[in-house]
C-alpha positions in Angstrom: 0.0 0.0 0.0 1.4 3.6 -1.0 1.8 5.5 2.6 -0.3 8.8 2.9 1.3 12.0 3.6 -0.9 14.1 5.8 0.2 18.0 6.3 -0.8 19.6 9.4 -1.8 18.3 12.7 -4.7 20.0 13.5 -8.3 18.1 14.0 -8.8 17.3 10.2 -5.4 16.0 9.7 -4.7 14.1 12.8 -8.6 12.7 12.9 -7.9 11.3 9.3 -4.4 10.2 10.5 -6.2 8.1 13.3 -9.0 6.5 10.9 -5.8 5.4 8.2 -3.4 4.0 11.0 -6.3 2.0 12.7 -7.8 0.6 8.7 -4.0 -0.6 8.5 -2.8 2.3 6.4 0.8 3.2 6.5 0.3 7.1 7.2 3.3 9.7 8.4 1.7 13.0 9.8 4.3 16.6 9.7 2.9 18.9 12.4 4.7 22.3 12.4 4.8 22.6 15.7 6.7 21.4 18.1 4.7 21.0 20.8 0.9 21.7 21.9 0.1 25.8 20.9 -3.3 27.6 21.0 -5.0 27.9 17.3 -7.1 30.6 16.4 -10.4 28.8 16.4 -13.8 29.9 18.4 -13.7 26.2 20.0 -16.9 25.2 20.1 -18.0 21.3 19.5 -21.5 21.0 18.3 -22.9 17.2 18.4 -21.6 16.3 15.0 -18.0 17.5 16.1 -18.6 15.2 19.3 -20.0 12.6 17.9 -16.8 12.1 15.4 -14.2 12.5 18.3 -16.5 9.8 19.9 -15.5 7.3 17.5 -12.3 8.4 17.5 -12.2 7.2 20.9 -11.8 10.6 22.2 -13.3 11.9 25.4 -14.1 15.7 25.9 -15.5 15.3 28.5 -12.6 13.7 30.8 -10.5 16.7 29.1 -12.9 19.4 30.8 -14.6 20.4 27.9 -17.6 23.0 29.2 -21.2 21.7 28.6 -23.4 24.2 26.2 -27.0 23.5 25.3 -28.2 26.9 24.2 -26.9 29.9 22.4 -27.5 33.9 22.6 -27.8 36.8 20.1 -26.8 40.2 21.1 -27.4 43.5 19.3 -27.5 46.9 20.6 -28.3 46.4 24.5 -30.9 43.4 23.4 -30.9 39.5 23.6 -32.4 36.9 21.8 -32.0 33.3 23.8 -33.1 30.2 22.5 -31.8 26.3 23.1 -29.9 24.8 20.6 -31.4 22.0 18.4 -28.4 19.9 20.3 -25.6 20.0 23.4 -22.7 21.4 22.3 -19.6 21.5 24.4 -16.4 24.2 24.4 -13.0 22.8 24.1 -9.4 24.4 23.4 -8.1 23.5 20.6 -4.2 23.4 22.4 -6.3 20.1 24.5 -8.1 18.9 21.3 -4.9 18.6 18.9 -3.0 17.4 21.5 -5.8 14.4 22.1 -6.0 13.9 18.6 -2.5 13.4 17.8 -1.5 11.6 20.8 -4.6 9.1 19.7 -3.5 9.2 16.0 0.3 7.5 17.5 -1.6 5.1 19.9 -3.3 3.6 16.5 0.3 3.6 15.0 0.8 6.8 12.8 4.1 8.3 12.4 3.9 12.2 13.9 6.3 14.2 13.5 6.5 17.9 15.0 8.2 20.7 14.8 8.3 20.2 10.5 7.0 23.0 8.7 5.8 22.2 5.2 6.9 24.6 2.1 5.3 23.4 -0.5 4.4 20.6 -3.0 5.2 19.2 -6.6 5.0 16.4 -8.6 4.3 14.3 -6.0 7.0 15.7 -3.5 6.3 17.6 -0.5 9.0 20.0 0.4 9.1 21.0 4.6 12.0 22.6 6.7 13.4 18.9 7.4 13.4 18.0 3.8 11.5 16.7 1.0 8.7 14.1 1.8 7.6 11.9 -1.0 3.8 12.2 -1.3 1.9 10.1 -4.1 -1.0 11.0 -1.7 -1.5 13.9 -0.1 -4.2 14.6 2.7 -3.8 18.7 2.4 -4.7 19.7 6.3 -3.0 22.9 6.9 -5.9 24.9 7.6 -6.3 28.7 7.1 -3.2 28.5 5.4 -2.4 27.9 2.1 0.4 25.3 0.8 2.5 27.0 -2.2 2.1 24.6 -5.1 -1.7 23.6 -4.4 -3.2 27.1 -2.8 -6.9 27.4 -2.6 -8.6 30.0 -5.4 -11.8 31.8 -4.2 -14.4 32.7 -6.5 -14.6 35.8 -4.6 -11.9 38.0 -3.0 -11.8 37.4 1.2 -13.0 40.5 2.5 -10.5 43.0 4.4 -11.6 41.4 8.0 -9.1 40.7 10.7 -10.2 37.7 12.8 -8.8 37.8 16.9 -8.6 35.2 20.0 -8.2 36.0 23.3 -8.5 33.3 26.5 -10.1 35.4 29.7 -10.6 34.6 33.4 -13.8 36.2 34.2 -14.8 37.3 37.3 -16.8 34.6 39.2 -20.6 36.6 38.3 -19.8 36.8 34.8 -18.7 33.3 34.1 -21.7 31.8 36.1 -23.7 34.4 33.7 -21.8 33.1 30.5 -22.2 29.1 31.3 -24.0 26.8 29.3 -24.0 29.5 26.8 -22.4 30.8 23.2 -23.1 33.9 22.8 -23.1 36.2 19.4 -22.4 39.7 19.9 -22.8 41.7 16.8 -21.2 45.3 16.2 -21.5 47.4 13.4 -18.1 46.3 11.7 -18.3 42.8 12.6 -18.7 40.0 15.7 -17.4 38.6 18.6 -18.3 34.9 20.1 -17.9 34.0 24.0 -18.1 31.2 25.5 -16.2 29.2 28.3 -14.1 25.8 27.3 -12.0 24.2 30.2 -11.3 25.1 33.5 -14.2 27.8 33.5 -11.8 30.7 30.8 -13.8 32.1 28.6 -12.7 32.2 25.2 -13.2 35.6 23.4 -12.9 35.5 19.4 -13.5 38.5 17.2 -14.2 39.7 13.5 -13.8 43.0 12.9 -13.5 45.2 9.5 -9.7 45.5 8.7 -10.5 49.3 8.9 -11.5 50.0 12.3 -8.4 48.3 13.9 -6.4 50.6 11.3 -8.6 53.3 13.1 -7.3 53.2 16.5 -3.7 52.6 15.0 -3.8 48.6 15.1 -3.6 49.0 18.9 -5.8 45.5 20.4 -6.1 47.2 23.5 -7.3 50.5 22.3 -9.8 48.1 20.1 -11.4 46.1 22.7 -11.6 49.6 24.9 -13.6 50.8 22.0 -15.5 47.9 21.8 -16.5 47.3 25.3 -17.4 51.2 25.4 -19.6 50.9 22.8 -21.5 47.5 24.1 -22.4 47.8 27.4 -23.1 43.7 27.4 -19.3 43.3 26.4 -18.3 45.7 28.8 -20.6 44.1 31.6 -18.6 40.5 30.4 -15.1 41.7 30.7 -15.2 43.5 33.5 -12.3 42.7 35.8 -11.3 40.2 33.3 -7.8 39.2 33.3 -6.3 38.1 29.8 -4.6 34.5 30.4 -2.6 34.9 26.9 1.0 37.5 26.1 -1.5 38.7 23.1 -4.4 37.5 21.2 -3.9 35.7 18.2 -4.9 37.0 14.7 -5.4 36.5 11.4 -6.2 38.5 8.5 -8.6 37.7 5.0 -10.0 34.5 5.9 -12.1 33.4 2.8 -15.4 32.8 4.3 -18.0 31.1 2.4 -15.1 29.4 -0.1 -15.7 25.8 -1.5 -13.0 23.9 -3.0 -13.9 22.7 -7.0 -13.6 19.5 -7.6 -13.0 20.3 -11.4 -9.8 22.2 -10.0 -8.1 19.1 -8.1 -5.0 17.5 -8.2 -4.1 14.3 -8.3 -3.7 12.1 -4.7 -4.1 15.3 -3.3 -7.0 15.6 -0.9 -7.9 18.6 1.0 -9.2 18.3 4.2 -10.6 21.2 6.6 -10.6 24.9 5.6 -8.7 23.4 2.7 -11.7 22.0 1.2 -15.0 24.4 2.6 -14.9 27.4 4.9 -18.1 28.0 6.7 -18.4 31.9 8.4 -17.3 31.1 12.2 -20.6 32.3 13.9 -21.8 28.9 12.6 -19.5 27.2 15.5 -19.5 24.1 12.4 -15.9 24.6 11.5 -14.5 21.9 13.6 -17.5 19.6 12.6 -16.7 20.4 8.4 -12.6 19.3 9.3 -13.2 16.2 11.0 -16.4 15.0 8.7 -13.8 16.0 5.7 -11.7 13.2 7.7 -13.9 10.6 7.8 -14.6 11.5 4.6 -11.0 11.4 2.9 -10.2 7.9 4.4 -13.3 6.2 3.4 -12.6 7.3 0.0 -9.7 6.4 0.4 -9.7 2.6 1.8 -12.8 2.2 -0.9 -9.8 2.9 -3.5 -11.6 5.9 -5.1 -9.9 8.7 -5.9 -9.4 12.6 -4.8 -11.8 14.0 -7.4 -14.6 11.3 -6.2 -13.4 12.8 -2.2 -14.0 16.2 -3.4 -17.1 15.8 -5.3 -18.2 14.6 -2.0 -17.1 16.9 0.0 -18.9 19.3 -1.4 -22.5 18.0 -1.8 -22.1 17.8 2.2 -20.7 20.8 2.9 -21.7 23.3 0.2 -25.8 23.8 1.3 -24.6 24.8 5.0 -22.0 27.1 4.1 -24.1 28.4 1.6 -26.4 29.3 3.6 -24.6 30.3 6.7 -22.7 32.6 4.1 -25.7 34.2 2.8 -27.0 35.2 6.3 -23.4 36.7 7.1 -23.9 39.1 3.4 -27.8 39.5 4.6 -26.5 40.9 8.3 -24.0 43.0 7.4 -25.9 46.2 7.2 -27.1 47.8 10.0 -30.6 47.9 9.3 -30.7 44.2 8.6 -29.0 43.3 11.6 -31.6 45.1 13.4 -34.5 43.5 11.9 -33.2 40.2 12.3 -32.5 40.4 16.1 -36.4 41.5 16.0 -36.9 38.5 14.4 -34.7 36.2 16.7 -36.7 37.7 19.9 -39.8 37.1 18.4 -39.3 33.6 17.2 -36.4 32.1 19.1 -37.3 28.6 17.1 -35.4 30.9 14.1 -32.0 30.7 16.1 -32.2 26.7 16.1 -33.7 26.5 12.8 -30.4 28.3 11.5 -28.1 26.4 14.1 -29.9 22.8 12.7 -29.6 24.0 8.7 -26.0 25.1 8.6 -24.5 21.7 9.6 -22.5 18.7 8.1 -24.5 15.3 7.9 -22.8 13.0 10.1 -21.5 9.8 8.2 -23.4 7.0 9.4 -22.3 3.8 11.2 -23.7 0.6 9.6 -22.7 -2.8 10.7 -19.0 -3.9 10.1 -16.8 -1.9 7.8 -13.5 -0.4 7.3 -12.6 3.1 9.3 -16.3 3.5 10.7 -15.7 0.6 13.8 -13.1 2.9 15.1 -15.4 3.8 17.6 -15.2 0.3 18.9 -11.5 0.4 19.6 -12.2 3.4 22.0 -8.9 3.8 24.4 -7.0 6.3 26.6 -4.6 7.8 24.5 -0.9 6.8 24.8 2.0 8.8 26.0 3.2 11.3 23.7 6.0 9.6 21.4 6.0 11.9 19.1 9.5 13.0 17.1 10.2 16.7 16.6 12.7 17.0 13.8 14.8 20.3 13.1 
C-alpha cells in the first residue's frame, strides 16, 4: 500500500491520520509545531464534532470540555436566547490537537512535529526537514495555504481581521456566560464568548480590517472601543484578566469558499478549511474538518480517488456554508441586523432552525466496515512519542 502523507496536525489532519493508522494504512503526519500551541479557532463542538471525536475514541468530557446547550444573540443592548437544536460543548483547541495526535500514534501513525511544510510538486512535499515523497496527499493545513496547491476563491476574502483572546472572568460573569455561546454583533463585525475548560472564557473576534487601522492597530485600544460601545461586552469583561501574552490573529479568511472538484490535483485531498470554509458564527468549523476526515479515508480505503473525495465533500458541505454565508452578506448592514434580532426575539425557534440548517450530515455507522468501527477500539490515548525534527 502507498503511505499517505498528511500535512498539518490539526483536528482534520490528525482525525484522518487516526481513521488510516487504525484501517492498517501506512500514514506519516508533519505537524509544524513542536509541541501543543493555541489555534485561532472559536472552539466550540456542536454534536456532530462530538459525535466524530466519539468514535475516535476521544473523550471531551474527561478533558474538561464545558457543557453548552443553548446559544445567545446580542445586538444593541438586546438578547435573543433560544436552546440549541443539540448540546454542544467548548473545548481548546491546544487540548483537542493534542488528544487527537497523541490518539492518532496510539493507532500507529508516524507524527512528526516541529516540520514546517513549504510546498508541493510532482508528487513531493517540500518541509524545513526535507522533502517528503507524497503520491498521496491529505492537504490539512488549515487557514493556510500550501505553495504549489493554494486554494482559489471565486470571490476576493474581505479586508476582516479575525482575533482570539483566552479570559478569566470574574466569578458573576462566568456563572452568567455558562452553558452559553453567545453572538455579539457590532456594526463592523462579531465577537463569540463562550467558556471551554477550567471555566476561561474564550473571546474570538471579527472586525472590518479598517476600524483596527482606526485606533492605530492597537488590540487594546480596540477592545476599549468595543466594550465602550457595548455595554453587554463591557458588563462580560469587566475585571477580566487576559490569560494569553496577546491574542492571536489572522487576517482575510475566505469565508464562504468551496473547493472545486474540477480544479483538483491528483492524490491530493484537501481536508478542513482546505476543502470548505463555513463563516465562524456557525460554530460548524470543527465539525466540516473532522467530517472532511472521515470522509478522505473512506474514499480512500474504498480505493476511489481525490476527485470522487471532493465531489463529495462538497455535496455535504456546500448547502450549509451556503447558507450560513448568505445570512453573514444578509447581516452585514445595520438595518438588517436590526430586523433580524427582531426577528430572533420574536421567534427564538429561528435561532435553532439556523443552528440545525447550517450543519454537516454525520457519516453513518452501519454494521461492520472499514474506518467506521473505530469507535469500537475506544482507548486512553498513549503517552506522547512523538519526534520533533529540526
Amino acid at each position: 500500500m502507498n503511505p499517505v502523507l498528511v500535512a498539518g496536525g490539526g483536528p482534520a489532519g490528525a482525525a484522518a491520520a487516526c481513521l488510516l493508522a487504525h484501517a492498517g494504512r501506512p500514514v506519516t503526519l508533519l505537524e509544524r509545531d513542536a509541541g501543543p500551541r493555541h489555534k485561532i479557532c472559536g472552539e466550540f463542538l456542536s454534536r456532530e464534532a462530538l459525535t466524530y471525536l466519539g468514535r475516535l475514541g476521544i473523550d471531551v468530557a474527561a478533558l474538561g470540555a464545558a457543557d453548552i446547550p443553548a446559544m445567545r444573540l446580542v445586538y444593541r443592548g438586546r438578547m435573543a436566547e433560544s436552546a440549541l437544536p443539540f448540546r454542544g460543548a467548548g473545548l481548546s483547541r491546544l487540548a483537542l490537537d493534542e488528544a487527537l495526535l497523541r490518539r492518532a500514534e496510539s493507532l500507529g501513525a508516524v507524527v512528526h512535529r516541529g516540520v514546517r511544510v513549504r510546498s508541493v510538486a510532482d508528487g513531493v512535499v517540500e518541509s524545513d526537514a526535507g522533502p517528503w515523497p507524497a503520491p498521496t496527499l491529505f492537504l490539512a493545513t488549515g487557514k493556510h495555504d500550501l505553495r504549489g496547491s493554494p486554494r482559489r476563491p471565486k470571490r476576493e476574502p474581505e479586508a476582516l481581521i479575525g482575533f482570539k483572546l483566552h479570559l478569566a472572568l470574574t466569578a458573576p460573569q462566568r456563572a452568567a456566560l455558562a452553558g452559553h455561546v453567545e453572538v455579539i454583533l457590532f456594526a463592523d463585525g462579531y465577537a463569540g464568548l463562550q467558556l471551554i475548560e477550567h471555566g476561561v472564557a474564550n473571546l474570538c473576534l471579527l472586525i472590518d480590517r479598517a476600524r483596527y487601522d482606526a485606533v492605530g492597530q492597537d488590540w487594546p485600544a480596540l477592545l476599549g472601543e468595543l466594550t465602550r460601545s457595548d455595554d453587554h461586552l463591557a458588563r462580560r469583561l469587566e475585571g477580566a484578566t487576559p490569560l494569553l501574552d496577546r491574542p492571536l490573529s489572522i487576517f482575510r479568511v475566505p469565508y464562504g469558499y468551496l473547493h472545486d472538484p474540477a480544479d483538483h490535483q491528483p492524490g491530493v485531498f484537501r481536508l478542513g478549511d482546505q476543502a470548505a470554509v463555513i463563516p465562524s458564527f456557525c460554530g460548524d468549523g470543527m465539525s466540516i474538518a473532522l467530517h472532511s476526515a472521515h470522509v478522505a479515508a473512506e474514499t480512500l480505503l474504498r480505493g476511489d480517488d481525490a476527485a470522487a473525495y471532493h465531489r463529495r465533500m462538497r455535496r455535504d458541505a456546500g448547502p450549509p456554508v451556503r447558507l450560513a454565508f448568505g445570512l453573514y452578506r444578509l447581516g452585514r448592514p445595520p438595518m438588517m441586523r436590526a430586523g433580524l434580532m427582531a426577528a430572533c426575539r420574536a421567534w427564538p425557534g429561528l435561532m435553532r432552525g439556523v443552528a440545525r440548517h447550517t450543519r454537516v450530515p454525520v457519516i453513518p455507522t452501519p454494521p461492520g466496515g472499514g474506518c467506521r468501527r473505530l469507535q469500537y477500539c475506544a482507548t486512553p490515548p498513549s503517552a506522547n512519542r512523538s519526534t520533533p525534527l529540526t
